[in-house]
GUKOL-570166 format. One record per atom (N, C-alpha, C): residue in three letters; atom name; x, y, z. Coordinates in Angstrom, 3 decimals. Layout:
N
res	atom	px	py	pz
ala	CA	X	Y	Z
...
This chain:
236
res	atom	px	py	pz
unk	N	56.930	-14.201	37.289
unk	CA	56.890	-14.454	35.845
unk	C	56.600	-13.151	35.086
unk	N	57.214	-13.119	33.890
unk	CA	57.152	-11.459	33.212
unk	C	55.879	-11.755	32.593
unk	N	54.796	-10.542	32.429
unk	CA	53.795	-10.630	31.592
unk	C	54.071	-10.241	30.130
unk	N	53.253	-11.204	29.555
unk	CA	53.372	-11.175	28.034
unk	C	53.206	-10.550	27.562
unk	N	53.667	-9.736	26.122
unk	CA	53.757	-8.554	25.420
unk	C	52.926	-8.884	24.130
unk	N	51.631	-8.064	24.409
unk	CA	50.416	-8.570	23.798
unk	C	50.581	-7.554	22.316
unk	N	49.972	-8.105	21.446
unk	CA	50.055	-7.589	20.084
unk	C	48.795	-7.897	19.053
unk	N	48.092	-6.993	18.567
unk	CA	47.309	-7.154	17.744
unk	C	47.426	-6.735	16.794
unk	N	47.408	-7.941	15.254
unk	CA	47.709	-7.635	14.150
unk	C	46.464	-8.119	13.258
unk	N	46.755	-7.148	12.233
unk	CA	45.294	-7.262	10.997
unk	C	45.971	-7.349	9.814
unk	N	45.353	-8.145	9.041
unk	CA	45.299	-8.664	7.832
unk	C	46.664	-9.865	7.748
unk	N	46.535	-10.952	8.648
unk	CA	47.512	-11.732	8.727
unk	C	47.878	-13.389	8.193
unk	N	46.815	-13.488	7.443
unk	CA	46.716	-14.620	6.269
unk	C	48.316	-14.876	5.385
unk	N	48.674	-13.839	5.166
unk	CA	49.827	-14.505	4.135
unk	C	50.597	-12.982	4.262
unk	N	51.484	-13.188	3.466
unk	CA	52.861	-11.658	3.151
unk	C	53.247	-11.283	4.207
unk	N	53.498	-9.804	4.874
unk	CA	54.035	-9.224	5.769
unk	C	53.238	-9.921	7.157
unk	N	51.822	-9.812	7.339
unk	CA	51.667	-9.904	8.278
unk	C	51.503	-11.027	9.026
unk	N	51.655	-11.973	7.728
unk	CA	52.075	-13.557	8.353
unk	C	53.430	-13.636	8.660
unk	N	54.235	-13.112	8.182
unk	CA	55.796	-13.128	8.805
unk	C	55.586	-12.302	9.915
unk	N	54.973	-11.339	10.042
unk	CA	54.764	-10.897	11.673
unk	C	54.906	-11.284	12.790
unk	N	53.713	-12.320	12.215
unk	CA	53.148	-13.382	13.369
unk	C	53.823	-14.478	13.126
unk	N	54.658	-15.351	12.653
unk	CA	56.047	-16.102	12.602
unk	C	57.037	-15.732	13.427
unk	N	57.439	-14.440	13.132
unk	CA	58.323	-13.741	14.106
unk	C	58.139	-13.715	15.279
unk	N	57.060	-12.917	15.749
unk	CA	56.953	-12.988	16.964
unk	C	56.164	-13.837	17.659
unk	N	55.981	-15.079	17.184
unk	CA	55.239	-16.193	18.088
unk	C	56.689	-16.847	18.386
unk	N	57.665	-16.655	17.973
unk	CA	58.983	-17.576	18.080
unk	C	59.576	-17.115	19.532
unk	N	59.239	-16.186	20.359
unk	CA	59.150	-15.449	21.313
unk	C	58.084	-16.495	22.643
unk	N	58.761	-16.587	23.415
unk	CA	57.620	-17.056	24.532
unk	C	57.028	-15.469	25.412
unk	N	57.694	-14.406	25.323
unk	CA	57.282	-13.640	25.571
unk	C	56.716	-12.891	24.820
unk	N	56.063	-13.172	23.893
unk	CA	54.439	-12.311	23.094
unk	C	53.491	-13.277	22.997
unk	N	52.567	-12.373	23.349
unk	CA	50.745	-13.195	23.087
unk	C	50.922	-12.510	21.988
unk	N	50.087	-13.127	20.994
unk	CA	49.759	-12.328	19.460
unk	C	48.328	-12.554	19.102
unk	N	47.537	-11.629	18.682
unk	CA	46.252	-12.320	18.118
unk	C	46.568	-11.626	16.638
unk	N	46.337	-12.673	16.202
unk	CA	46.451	-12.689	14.274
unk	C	44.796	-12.709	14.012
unk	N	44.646	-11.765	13.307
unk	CA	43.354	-11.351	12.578
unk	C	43.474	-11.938	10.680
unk	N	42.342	-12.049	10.709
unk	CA	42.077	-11.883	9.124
unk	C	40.919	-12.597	8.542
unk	N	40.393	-12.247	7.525
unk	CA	38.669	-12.386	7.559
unk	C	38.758	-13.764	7.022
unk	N	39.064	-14.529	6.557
unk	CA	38.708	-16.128	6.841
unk	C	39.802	-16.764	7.796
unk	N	39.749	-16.938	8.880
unk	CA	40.783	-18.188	9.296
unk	C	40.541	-19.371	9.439
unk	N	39.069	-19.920	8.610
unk	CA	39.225	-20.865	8.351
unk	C	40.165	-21.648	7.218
unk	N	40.274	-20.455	5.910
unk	CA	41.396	-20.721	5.119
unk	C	42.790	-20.770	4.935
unk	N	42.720	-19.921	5.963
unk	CA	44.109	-19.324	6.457
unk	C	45.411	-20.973	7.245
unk	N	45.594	-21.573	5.860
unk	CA	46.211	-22.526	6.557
unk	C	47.678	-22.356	7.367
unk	N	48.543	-21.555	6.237
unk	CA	50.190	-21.026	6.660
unk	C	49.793	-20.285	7.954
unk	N	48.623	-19.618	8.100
unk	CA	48.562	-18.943	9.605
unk	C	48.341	-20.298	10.640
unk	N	47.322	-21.106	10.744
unk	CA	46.740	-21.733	11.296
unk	C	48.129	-23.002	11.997
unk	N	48.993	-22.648	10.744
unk	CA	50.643	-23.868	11.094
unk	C	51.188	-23.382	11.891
unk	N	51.184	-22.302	11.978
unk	CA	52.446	-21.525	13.270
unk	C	51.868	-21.822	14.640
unk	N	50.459	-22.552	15.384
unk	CA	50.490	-22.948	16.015
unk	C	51.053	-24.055	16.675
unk	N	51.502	-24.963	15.542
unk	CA	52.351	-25.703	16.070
unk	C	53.688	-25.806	16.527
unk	N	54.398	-24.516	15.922
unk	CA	55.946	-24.183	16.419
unk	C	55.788	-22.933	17.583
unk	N	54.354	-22.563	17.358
unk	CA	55.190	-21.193	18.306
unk	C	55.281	-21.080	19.536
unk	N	56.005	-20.791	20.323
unk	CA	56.650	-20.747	21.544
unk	C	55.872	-19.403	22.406
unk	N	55.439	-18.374	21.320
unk	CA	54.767	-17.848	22.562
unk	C	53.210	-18.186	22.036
unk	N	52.246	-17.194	22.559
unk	CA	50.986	-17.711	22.260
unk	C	50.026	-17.138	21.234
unk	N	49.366	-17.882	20.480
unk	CA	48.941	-17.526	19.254
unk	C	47.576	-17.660	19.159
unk	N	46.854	-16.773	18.877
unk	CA	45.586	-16.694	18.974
unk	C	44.630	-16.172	17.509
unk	N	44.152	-16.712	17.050
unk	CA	43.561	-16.063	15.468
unk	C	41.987	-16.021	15.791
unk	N	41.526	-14.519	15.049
unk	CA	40.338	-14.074	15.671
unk	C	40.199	-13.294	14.085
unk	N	38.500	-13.309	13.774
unk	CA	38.130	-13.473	12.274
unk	C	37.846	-11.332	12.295
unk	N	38.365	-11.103	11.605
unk	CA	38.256	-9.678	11.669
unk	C	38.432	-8.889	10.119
unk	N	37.139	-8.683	9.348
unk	CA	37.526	-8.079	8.001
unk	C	37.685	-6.351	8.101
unk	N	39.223	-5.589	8.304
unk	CA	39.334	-4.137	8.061
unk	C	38.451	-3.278	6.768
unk	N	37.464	-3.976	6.388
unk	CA	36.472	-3.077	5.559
unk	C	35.154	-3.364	5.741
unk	N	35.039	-3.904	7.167
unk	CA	33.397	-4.327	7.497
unk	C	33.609	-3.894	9.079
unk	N	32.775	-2.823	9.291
unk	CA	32.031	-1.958	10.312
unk	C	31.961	-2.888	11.660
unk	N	31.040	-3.968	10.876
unk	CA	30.834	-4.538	12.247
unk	C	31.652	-5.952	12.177
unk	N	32.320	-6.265	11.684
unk	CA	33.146	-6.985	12.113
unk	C	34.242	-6.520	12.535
unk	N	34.612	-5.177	12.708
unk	CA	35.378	-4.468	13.263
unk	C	34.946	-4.826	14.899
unk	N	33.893	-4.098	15.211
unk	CA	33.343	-4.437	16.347
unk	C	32.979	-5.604	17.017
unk	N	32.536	-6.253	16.317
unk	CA	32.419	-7.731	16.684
unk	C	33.608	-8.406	17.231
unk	N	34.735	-7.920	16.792
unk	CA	35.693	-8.395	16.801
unk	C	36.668	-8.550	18.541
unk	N	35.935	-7.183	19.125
unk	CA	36.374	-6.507	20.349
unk	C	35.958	-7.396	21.314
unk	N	34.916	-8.422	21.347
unk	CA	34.625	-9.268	22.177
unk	C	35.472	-10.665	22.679
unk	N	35.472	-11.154	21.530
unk	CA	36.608	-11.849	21.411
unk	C	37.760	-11.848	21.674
unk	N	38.481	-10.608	21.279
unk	CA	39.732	-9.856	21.429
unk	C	39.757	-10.034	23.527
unk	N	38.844	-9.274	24.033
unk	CA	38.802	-8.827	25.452
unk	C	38.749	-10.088	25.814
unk	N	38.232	-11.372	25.283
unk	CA	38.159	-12.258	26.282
unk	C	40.009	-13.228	26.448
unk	N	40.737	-12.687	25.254
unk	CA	41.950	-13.420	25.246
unk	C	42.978	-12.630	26.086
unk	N	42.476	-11.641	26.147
unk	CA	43.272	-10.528	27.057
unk	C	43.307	-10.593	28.262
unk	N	42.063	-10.895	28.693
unk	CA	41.827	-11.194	29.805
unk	C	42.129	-10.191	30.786
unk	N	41.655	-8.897	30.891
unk	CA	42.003	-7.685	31.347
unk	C	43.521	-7.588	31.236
unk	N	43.733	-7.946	30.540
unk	CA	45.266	-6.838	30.483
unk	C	45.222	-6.301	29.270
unk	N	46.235	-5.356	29.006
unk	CA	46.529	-4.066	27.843
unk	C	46.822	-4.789	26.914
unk	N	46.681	-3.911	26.030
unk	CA	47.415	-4.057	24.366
unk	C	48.589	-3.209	24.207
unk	N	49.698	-4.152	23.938
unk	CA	50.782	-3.147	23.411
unk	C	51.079	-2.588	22.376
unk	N	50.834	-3.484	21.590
unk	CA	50.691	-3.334	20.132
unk	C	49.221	-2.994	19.027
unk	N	49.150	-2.230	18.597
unk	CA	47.707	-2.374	17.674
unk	C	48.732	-2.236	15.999
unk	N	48.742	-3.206	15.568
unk	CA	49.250	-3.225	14.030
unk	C	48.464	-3.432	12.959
unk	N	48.284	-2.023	12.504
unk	CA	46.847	-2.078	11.082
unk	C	48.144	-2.635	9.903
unk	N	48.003	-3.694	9.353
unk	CA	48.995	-4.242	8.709
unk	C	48.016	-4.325	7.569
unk	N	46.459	-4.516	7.104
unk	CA	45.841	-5.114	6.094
unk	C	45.425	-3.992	5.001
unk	N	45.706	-4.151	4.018
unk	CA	45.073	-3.021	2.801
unk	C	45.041	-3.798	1.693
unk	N	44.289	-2.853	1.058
unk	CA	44.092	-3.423	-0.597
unk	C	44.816	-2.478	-1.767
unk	N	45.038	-2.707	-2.911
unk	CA	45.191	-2.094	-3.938
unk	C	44.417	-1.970	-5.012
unk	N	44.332	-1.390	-6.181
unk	CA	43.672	-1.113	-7.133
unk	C	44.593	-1.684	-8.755
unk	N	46.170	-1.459	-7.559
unk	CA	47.140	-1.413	-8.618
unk	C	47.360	-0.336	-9.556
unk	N	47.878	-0.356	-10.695
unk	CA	48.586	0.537	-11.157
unk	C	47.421	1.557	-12.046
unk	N	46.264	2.440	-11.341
unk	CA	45.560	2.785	-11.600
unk	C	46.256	4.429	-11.673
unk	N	45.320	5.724	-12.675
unk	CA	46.106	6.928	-12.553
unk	C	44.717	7.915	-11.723
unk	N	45.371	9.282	-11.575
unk	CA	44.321	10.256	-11.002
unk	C	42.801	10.429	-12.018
unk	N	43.171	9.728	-13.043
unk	CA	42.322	10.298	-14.352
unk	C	41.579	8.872	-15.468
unk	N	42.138	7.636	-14.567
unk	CA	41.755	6.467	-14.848
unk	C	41.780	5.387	-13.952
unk	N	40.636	6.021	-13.211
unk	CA	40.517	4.509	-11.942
unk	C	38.873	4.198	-11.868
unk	N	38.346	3.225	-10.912
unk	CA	37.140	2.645	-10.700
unk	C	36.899	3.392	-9.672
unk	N	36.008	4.071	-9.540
unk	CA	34.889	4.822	-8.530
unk	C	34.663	4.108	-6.803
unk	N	34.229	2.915	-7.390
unk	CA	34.160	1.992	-6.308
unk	C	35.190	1.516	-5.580
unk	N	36.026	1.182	-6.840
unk	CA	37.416	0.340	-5.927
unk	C	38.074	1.717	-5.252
unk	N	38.135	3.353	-5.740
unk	CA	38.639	3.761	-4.518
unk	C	37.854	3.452	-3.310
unk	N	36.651	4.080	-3.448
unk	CA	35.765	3.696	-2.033
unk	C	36.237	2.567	-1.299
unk	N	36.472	1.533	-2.061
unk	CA	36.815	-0.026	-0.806
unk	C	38.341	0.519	-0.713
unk	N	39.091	1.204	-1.705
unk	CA	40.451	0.871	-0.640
unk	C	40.409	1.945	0.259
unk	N	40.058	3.053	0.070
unk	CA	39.590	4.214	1.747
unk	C	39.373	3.540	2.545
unk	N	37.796	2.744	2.387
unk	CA	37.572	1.783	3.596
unk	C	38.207	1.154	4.184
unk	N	38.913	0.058	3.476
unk	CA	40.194	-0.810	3.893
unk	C	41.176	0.037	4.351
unk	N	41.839	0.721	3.723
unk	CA	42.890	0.961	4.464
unk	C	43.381	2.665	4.843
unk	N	41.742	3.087	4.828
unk	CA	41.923	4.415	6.012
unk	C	41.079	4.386	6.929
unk	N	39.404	4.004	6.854
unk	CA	38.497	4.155	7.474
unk	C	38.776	3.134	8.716
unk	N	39.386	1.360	8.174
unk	CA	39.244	0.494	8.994
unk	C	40.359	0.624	9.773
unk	N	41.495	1.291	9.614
unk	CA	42.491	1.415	10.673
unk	C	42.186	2.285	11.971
unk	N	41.235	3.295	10.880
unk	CA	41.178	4.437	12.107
unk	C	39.639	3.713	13.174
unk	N	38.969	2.941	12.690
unk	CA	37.855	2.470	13.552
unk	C	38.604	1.349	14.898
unk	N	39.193	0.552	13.979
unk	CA	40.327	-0.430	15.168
unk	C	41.211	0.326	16.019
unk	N	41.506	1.458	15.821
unk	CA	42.131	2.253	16.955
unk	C	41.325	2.858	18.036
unk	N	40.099	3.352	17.280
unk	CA	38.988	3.998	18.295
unk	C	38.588	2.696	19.132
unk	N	37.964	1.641	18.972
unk	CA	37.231	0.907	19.370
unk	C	38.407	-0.193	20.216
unk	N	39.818	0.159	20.110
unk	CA	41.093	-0.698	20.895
unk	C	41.695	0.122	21.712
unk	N	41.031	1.143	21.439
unk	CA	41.964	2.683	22.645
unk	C	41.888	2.329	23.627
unk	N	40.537	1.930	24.402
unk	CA	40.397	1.440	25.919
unk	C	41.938	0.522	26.133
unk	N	41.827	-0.784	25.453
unk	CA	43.031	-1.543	25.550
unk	C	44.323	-0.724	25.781
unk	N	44.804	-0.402	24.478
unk	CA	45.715	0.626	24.501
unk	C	46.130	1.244	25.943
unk	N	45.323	2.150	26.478
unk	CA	44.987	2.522	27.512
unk	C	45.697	2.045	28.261
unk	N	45.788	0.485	28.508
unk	CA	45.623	-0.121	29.869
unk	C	47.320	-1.324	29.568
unk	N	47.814	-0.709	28.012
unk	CA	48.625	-1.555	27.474
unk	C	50.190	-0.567	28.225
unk	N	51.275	-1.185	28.467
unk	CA	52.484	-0.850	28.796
unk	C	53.099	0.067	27.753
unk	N	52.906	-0.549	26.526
unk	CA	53.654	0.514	25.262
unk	C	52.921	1.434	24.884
unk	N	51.632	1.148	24.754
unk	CA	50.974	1.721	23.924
unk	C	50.868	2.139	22.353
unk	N	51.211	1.132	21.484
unk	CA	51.746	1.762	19.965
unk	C	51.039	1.097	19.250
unk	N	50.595	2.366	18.755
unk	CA	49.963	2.346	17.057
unk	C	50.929	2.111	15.880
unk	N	50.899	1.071	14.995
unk	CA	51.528	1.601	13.999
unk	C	50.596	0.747	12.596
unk	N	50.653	1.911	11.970
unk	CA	50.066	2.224	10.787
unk	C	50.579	1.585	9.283
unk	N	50.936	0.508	8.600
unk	CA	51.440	0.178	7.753
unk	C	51.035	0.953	6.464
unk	N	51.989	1.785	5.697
unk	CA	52.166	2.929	4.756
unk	C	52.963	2.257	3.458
unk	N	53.326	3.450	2.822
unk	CA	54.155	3.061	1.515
unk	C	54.546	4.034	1.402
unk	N	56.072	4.191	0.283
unk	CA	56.574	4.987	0.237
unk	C	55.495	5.921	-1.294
unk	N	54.882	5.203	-1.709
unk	CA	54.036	5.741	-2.623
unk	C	53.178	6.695	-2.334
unk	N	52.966	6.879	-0.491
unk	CA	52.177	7.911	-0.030
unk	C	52.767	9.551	0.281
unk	N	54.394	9.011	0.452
unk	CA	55.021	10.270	-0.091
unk	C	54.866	11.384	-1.119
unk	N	54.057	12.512	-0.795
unk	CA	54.705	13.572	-1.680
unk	C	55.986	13.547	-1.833
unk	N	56.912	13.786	-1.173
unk	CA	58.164	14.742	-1.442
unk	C	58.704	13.491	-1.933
unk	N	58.843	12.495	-2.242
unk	CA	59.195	11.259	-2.729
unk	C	59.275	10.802	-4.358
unk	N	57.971	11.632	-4.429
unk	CA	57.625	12.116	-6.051
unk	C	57.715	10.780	-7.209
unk	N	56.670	9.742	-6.479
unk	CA	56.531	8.588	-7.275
unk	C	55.731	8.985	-8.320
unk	N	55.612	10.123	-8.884
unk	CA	54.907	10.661	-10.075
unk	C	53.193	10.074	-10.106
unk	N	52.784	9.612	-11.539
unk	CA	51.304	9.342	-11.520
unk	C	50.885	8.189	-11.265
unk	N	51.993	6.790	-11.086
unk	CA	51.271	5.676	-10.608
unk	C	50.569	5.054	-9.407
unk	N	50.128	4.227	-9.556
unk	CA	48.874	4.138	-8.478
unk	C	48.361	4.955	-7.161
unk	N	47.646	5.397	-8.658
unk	CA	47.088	6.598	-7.740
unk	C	46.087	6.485	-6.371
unk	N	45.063	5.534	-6.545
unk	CA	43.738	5.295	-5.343
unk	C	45.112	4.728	-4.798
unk	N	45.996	3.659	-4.392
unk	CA	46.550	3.392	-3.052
unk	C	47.281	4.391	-2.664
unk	N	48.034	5.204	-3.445
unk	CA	49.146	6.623	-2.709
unk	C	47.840	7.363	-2.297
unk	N	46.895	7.471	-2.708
unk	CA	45.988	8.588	-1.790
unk	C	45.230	8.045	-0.818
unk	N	45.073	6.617	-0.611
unk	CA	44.178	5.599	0.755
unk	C	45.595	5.692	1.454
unk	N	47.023	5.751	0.991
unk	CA	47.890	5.845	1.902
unk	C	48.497	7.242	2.923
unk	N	48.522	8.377	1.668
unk	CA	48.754	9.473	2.109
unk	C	47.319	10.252	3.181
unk	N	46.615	9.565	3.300
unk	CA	44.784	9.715	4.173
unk	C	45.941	8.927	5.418
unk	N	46.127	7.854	5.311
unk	CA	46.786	6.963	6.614
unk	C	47.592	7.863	7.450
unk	N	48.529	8.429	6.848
unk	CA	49.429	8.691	7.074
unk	C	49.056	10.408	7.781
unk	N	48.078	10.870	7.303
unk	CA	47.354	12.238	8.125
unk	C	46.633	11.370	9.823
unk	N	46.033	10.712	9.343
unk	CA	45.447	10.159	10.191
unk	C	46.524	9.874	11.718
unk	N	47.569	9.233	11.299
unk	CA	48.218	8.823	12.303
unk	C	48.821	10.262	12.857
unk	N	49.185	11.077	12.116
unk	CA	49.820	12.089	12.770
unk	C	48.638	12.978	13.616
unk	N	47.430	12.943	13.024
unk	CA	46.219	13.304	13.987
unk	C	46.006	12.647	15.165
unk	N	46.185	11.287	15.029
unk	CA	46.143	10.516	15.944
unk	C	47.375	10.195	17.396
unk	N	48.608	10.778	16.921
unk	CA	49.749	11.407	17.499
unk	C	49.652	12.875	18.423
unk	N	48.827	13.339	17.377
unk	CA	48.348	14.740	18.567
unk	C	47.751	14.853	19.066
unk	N	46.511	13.960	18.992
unk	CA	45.390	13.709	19.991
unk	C	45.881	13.272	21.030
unk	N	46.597	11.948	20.903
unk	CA	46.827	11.139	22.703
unk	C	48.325	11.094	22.791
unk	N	49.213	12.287	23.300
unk	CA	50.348	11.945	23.684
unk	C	50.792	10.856	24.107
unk	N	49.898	10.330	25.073
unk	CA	50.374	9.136	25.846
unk	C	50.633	7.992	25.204
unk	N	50.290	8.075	23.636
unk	CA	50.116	7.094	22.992
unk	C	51.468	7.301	21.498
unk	N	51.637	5.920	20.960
unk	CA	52.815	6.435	20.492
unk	C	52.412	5.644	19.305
unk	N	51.961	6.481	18.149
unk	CA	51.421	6.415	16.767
unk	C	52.256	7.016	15.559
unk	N	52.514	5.520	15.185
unk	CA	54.107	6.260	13.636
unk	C	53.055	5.122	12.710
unk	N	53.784	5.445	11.836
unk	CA	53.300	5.020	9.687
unk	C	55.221	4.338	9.573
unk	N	54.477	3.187	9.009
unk	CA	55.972	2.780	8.423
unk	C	55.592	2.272	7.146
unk	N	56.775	2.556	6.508
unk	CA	56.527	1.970	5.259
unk	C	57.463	0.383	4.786
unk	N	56.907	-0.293	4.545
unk	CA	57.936	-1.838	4.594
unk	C	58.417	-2.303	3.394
unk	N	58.495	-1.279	2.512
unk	CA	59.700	-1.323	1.518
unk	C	58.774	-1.871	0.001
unk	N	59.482	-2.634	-1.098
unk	CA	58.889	-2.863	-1.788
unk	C	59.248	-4.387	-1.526
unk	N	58.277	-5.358	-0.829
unk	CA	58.179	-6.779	-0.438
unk	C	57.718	-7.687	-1.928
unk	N	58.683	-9.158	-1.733
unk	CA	58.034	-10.146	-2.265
unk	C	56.510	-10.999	-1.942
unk	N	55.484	-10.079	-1.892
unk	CA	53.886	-10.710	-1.656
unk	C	53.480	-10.873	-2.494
unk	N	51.989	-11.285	-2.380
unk	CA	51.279	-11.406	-2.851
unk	C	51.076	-10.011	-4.262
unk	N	51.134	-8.796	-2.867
unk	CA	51.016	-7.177	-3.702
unk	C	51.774	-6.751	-4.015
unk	N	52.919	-7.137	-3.378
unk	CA	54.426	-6.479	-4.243
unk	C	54.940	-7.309	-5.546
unk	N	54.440	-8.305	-5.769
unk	CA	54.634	-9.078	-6.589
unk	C	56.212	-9.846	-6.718
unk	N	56.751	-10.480	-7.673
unk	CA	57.644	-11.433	-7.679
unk	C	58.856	-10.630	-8.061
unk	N	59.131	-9.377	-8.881
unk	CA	60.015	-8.298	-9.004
unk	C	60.459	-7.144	-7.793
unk	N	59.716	-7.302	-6.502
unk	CA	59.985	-6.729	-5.294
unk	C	61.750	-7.041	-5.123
unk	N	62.101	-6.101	-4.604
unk	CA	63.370	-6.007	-3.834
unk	C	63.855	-6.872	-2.608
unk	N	62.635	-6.686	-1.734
unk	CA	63.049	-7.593	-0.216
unk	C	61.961	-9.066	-0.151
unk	N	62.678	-9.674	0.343
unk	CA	62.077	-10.841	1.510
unk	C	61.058	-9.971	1.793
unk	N	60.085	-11.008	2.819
unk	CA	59.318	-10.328	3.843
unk	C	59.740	-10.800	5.077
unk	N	60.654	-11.631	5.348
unk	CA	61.486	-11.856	6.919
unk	C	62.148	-10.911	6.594
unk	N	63.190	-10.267	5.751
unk	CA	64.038	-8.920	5.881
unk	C	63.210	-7.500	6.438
unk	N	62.065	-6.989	5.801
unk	CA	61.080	-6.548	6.419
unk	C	61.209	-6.220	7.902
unk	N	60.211	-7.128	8.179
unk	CA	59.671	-7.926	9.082
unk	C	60.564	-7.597	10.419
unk	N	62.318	-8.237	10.273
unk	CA	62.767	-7.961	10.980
unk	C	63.003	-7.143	11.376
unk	N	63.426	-5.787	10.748
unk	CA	63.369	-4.415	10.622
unk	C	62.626	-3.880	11.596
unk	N	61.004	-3.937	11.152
unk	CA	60.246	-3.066	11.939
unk	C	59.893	-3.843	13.274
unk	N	59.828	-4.843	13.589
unk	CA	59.671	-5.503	14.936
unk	C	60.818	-4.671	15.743
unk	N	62.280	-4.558	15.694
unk	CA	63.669	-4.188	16.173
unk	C	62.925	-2.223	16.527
unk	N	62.248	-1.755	15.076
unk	CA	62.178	-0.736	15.081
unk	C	60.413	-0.557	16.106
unk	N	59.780	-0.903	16.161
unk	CA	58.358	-0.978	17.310
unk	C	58.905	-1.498	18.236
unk	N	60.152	-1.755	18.743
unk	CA	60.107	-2.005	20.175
unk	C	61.439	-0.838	20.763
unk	N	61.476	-0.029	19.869
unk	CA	62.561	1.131	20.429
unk	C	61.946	2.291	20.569
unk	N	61.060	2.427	19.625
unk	CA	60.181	3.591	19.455
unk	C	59.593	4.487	21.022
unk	N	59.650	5.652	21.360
unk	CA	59.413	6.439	22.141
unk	C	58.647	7.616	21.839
unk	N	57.778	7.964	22.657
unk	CA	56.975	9.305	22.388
unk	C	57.752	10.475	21.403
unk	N	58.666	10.705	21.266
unk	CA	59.307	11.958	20.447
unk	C	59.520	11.105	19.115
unk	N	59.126	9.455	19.129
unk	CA	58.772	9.071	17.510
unk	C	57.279	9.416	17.183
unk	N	56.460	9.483	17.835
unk	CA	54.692	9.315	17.745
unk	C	54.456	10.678	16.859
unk	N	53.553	10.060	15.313
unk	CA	53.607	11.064	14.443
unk	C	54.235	10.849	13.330
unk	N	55.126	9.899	13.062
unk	CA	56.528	10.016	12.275
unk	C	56.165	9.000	11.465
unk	N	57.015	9.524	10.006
unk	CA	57.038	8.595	8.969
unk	C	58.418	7.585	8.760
unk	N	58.177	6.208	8.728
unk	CA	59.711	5.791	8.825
unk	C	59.481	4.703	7.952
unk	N	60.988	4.191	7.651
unk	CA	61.064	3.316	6.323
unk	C	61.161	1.963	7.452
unk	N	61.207	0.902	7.221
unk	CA	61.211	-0.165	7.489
unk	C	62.702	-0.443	8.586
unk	N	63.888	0.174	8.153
unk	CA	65.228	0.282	8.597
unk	C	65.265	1.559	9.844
unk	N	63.831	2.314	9.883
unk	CA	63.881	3.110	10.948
unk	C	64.439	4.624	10.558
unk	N	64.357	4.579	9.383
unk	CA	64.990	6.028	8.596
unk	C	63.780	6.891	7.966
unk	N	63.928	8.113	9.001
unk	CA	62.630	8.531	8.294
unk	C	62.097	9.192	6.886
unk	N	60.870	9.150	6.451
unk	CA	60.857	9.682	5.391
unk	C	60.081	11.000	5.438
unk	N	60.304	11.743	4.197
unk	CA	59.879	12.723	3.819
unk	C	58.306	12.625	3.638
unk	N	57.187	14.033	4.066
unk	CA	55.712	13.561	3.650
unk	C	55.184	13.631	2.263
């Protein structure tokens, strides 16, 4: 029997990273553990247990709390059951929205750093062992094209292009640290969510499909790299 192609995803309540975990529970070959800090509310997550074909596991994990980061690793190891992680997918962030360099809240940058630089890079440290012991080994980093310099989205929202363009150093640090390990930033377009709002361009199954096709082709001479959702890379 082939062993299952294990995947850990964060922030998976609703938008991208609930189509994630839709997607690939439709698979009898992926274990998935879906994260996100209430799953008791989390009903649209909590439904895909009933269709999905491979195996679905939801484990309470908030990406801007320290120790529920950690806390989290116990749980995690016991569904694993000594085997690897193939996947580590920091999928969860926040916004501030359409805030500038010269008019934002003090605090709300602080929580979106936390959220979505500090807590990606702690879930990688504290999942490396896994990693380790996982067949693929891949990091991937969920970005925006807003974290682009050379892209030149001018002055709008500023705290998320700079909690993003932090991500996006990070992973390429994190690319040169562990060869063995294969760490890219994608960016998943401008989605109909919650955060992309109702004027977005794509689906989030269009997405979705994209980068699943594109994380399972990916090879060490990608680890480091910035790519759009379609697998086309971008400029930093």
């Amino acid at each position: 029997m082939t062993e299952s192609t294990t995947w850990l995803i964060s922030g998976t309540s609703r938008g991208i990273g609930l189509e994630l975990v839709r997607q690939l529970v439709a698979s009898p070959s992926n274990l998935v553990i879906a994260t996100c800090r209430k799953p008791d509310g989390a009903s649209a997550l909590k439904a895909l247990k009933g269709s999905a074909k491979g195996s679905l596991h939801i484990v309470s994990l908030d990406t801007g709390n320290e120790a529920s980061i950690r806390a989290s690793v116990k749980e995690v190891d016991k569904i694993l059951a000594g085997r690897g992680l193939d996947y580590l997918y920091n999928n969860a962030a926040i916004t501030e929205g359409n805030d500038s360099a010269f008019e934002f809240s003090y605090k709300g940058l602080l929580e979106t750093l936390q959220v979505n630089v500090a807590g990606p890079a702690l879930m990688a440290q504290v999942y490396l062992p896994y990693l380790e012991r996982g067949r693929r080994k891949v990091i991937v980093n969920t970005t925006s094209g807003l974290a682009s310099i050379g892209l030149d989205f001018g002055a709008k929202n500023a705290t998320y292009s700079v909690s993003k363009t932090a991500l996006n150093m990070l992973t390429y640090k994190q690319a040169k640290a562990r060869p063995d390990l294969i760490a890219y930033v994608i960016d998943p377009g401008w989605v109909k969510t919650d955060m992309g709002g109702p004027d977005a361009m794509m689906e989030a199954n269009e997405t979705v499909a994209k980068q699943i096709e594109l994380a399972k082709m990916v090879t060490p001479k990608d680890s480091g790299k910035f790519y759009r959702h379609d697998g086309e890379q971008v400029v930093w």
